[in-house]
C-alpha positions as a printed NumPy array, in Angstrom:
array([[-17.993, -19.786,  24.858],
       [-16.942, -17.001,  22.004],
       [-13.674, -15.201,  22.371],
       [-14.037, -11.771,  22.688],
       [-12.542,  -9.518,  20.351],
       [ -9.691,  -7.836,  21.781],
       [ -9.595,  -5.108,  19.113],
       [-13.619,  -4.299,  20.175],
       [-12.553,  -4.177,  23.817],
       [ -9.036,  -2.252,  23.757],
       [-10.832,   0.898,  21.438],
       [-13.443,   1.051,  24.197],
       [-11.433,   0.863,  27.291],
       [ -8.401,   3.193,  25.154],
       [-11.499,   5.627,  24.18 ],
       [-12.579,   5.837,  27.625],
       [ -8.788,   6.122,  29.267],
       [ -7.685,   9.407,  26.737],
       [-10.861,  11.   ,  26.501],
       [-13.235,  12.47 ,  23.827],
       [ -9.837,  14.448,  22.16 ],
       [ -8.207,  11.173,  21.195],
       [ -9.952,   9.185,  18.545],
       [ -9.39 ,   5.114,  18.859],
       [-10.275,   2.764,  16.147],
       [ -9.581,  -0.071,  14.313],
       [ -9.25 ,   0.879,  10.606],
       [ -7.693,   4.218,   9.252],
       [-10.644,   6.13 ,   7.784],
       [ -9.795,   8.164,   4.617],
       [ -9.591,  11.738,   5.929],
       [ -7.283,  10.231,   8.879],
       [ -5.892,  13.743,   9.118],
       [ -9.199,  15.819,   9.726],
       [ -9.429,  13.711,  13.121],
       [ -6.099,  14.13 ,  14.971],
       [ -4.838,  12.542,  17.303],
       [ -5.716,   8.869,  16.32 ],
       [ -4.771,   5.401,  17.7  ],
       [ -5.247,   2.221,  15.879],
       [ -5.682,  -1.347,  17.559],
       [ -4.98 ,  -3.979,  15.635],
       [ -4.625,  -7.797,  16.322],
       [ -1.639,  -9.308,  14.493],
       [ -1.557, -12.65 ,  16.337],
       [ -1.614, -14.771,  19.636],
       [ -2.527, -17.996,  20.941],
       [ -4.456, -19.486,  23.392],
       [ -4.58 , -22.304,  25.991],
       [ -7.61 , -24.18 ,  23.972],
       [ -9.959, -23.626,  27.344],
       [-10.36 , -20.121,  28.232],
       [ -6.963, -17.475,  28.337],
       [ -6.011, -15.903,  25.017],
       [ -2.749, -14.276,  24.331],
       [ -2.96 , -11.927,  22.244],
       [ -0.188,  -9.548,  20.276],
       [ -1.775,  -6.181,  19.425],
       [ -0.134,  -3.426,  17.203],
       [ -1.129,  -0.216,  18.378],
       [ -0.638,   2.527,  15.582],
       [ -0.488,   6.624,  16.693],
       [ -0.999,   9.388,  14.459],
       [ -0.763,  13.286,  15.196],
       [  0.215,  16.327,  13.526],
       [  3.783,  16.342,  14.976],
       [  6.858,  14.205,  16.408],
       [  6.182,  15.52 ,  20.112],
       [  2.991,  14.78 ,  19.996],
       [  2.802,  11.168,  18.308],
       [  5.37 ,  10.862,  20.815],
       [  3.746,  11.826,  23.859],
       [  0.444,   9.988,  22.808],
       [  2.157,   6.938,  22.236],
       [  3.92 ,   7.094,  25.49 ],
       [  0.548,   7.646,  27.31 ],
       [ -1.35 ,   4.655,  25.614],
       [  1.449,   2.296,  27.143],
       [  0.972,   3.555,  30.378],
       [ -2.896,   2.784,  30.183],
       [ -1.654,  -0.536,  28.446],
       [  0.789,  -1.734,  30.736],
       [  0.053,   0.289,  33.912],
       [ -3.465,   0.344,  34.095],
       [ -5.293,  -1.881,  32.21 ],
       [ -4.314,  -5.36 ,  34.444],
       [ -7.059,  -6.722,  36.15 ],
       [ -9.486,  -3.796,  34.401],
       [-12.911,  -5.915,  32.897],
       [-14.248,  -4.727,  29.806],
       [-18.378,  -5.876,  28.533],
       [-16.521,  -9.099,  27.501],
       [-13.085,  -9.681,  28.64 ],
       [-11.163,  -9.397,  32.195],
       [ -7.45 ,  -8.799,  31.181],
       [ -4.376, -10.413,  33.072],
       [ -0.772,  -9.293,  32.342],
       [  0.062,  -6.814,  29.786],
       [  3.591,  -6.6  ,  28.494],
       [  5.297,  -4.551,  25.991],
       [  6.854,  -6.93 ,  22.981],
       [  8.126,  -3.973,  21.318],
       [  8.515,  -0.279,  22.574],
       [  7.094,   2.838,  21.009],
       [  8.973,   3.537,  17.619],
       [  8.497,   5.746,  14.572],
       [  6.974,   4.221,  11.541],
       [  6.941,   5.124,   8.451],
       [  3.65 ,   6.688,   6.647],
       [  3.23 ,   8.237,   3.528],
       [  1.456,  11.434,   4.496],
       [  4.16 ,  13.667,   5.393],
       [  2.431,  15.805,   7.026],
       [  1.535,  13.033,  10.066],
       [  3.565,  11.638,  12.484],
       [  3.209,   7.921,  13.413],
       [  4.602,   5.764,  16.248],
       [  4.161,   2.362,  17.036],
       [  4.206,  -0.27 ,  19.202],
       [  3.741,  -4.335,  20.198],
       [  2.177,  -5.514,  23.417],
       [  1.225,  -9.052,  24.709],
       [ -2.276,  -9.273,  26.798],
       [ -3.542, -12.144,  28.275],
       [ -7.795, -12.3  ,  28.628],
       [-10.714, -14.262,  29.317],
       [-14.072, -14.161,  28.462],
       [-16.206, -12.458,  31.236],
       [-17.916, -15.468,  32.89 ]])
């Protein structure tokens, strides 16, 4: 068995949830601001019970032009997150419970002229059979 890689899986299923005006990736490309709105998926820990179920924290990052909209972007992705991605599969993983460790909040960025909110959640997986 291989682990999938919940950063893979969460910018496909996030990319297909908001749509072709939302970009979703993994690493912040250099000209971040020519391709507005953007959320970032990152892994920043987790476990997992040694057989099959990994628990994994993700940060996701948002970045728009202004407050309202990081704001309202942010708020959507934890809706998908917590609201509708339970019991969704993915090409390699089938995700259990979703929570949120810590609520959208601004973070700092030095570009003033982007806006960026972030957030913690939990999600539990497995490996597609």
């Amino acid at each position: 068995m291989t682990w999938p890689d919940v950063e893979i899986e969460l910018v496909a299923w996030l990319s297909a949830q908001r749509g072709g005006g939302v970009t979703v990736l993994t690493e912040l490309p250099a000209n971040l601001g020519d391709l507005l709105p953007v959320v970032q998926v990152q892994r920043v820990g987790g476990d997992d019970d040694t057989f099959k179920l990994d628990r994994a924290l993700v940060d996701v990052d948002v970045y728009a032009p202004t407050r309202a909209g990081a704001s309202l972007l942010a708020r959507q992705v934890r809706d998908d997150l917590v609201m509708k991605l339970r019991g969704t599969s993915t090409a390699a993983a089938v995700f259990g419970l979703v929570t949120t460790v810590s609520a959208p909040q601004w973070r700092p960025y030095e570009n003033i002229n982007l806006r960026r909110l972030g957030a913690t959640y939990e999600l539990y997986f497995h490996p597609v059979s």
